[in-house]
C-alpha positions as a LaTeX table, in Angstrom:
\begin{tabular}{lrrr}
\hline
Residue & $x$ (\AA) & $y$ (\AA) & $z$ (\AA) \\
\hline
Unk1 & $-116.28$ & $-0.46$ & $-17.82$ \\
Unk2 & $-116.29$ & $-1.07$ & $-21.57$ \\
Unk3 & $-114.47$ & $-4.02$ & $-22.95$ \\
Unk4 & $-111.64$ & $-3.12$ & $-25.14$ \\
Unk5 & $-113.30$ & $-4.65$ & $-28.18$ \\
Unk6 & $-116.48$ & $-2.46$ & $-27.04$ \\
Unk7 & $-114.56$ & 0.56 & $-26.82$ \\
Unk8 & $-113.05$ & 0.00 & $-30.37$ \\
Unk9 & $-115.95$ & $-0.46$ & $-32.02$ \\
Unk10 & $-117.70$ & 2.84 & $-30.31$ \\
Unk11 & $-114.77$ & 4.75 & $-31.61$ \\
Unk12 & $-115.24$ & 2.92 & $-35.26$ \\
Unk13 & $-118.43$ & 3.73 & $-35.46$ \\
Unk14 & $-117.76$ & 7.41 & $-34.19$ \\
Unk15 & $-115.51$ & 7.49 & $-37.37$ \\
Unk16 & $-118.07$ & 6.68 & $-39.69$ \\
Unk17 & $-120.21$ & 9.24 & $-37.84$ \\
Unk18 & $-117.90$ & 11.81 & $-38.63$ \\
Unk19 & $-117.08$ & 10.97 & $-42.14$ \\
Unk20 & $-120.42$ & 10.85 & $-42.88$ \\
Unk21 & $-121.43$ & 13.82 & $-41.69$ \\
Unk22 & $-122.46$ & 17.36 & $-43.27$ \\
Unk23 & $-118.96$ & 18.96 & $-41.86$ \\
Unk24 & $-116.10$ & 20.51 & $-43.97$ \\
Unk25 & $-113.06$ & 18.17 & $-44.19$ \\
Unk26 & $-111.21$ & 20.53 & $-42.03$ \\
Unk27 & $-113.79$ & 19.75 & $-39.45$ \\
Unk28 & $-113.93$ & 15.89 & $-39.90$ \\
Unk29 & $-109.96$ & 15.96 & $-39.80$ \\
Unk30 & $-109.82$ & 17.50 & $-36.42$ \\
Unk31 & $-112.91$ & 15.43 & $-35.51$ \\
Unk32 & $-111.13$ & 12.47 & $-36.41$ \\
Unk33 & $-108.34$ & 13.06 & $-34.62$ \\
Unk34 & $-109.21$ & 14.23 & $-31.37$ \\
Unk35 & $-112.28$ & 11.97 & $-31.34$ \\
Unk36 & $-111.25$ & 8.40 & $-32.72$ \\
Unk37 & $-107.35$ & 8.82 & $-33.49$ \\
Unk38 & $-106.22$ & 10.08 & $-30.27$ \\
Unk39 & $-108.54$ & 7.25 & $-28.17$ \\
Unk40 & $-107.74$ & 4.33 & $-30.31$ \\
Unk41 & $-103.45$ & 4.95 & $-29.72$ \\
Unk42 & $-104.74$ & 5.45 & $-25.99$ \\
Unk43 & $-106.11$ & 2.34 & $-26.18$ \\
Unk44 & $-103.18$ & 0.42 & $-27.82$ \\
Unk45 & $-100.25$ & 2.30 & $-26.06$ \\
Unk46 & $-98.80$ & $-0.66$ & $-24.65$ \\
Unk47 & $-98.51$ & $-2.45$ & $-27.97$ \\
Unk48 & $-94.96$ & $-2.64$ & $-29.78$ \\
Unk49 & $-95.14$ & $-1.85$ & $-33.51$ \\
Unk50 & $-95.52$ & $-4.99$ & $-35.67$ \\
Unk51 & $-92.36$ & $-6.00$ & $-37.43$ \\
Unk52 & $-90.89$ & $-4.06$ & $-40.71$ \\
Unk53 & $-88.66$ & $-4.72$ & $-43.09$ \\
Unk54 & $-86.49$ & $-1.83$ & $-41.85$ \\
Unk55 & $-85.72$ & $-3.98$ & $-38.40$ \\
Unk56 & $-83.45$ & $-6.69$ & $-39.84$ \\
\hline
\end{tabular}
């Protein structure tokens, strides 16, 4: 199994794919999302939103 820094930068570099490609921006937006956005929160689920100046 992939390292978590591995699997990040596959995803990154799946983004770039995408942006870069030849595909309306309706495409790359669903692209994006299902193929990089979706994964990469998957990947950080666990993590607790850094702080904001909303919390004090």
């Amino acid at each position: 199994m992939a390292s978590k820094l591995e699997q990040e930068t596959f995803l990154y570099r799946r983004a770039i794919d995408i942006i870069e490609s030849v595909d309306t921006d309706d495409v790359k937006e669903e692209l994006l999302f299902q193929e990089v956005w979706v994964p990469l929160a998957a990947l950080y689920k666990h993590r607790k939103a850094p702080y904001t100046d909303e919390e004090e």
